[in-house]
N, C-alpha and C positions, 0 to 999 in steps of 0.2 A: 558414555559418549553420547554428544544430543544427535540428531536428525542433520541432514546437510540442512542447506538454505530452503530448497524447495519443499522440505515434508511439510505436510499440511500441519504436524503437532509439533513446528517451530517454538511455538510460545511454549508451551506446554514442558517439550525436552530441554530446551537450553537455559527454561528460568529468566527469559528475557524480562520485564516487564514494560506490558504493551503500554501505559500508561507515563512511562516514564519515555518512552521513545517516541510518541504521539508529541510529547512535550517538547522534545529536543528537535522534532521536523517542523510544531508550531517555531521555534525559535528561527529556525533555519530561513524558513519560510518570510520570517520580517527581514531579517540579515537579509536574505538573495530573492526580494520577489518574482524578479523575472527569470527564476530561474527553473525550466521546464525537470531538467534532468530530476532536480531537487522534490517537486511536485508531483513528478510520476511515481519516485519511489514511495513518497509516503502513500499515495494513494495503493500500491503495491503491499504496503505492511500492514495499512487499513484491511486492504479485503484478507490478507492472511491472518490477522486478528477479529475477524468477522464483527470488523465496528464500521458497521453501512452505516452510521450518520456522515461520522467523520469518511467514508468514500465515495457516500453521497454528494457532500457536500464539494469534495475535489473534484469529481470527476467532469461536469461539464467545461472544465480547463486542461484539462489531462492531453498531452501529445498523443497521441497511439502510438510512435515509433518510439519516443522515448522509455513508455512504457513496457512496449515487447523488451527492449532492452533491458530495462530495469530488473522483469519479473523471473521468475527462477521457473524448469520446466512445471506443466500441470495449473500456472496463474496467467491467465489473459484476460481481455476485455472484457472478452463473452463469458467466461467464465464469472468473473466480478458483478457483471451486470446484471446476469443471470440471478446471482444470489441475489442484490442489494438493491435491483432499479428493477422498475414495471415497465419504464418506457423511458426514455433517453429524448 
């Protein structure tokens, strides 16, 4: 049995593939641009696949409230940030 949503070895226990799911939130992403909900979680799945380009690159769009929502306990801003950005 994998890990809930929030363990940090999400990728890892359920065999997701983060690259396959990076793909299906670019898709998403054209489909619904303005769609914040849509944009926090990839930014969410980004810093849980520890791919700071791709959460670099969302984050200066990123809701904060969407976010908290999105993120599973143990994942936040400051958390994300921490790992991935020197300065916002």
């Amino acid at each position: 049995m994998f890990a809930l949503q929030g363990s940090p070895s999400f990728f890892q226990e359920s065999e997701v593939s983060w690259p396959r799911l990076r793909k299906g939130f670019e898709l998403m992403q054209r489909a619904y641009p303005k769609s914040s909900w849509n944009q926090a979680n990839f930014a969410v799945f980004a810093c849980r696949a520890h791919d700071g380009n791709t959460y670099g690159a969302l984050r200066p769009n990123i809701d904060p409230g969407k976010f908290k929502e999105a993120a599973p306990n143990g994942i936040s801003l400051e958390v994300c940030d921490a790992r991935f950005l020197k300065a916002i």
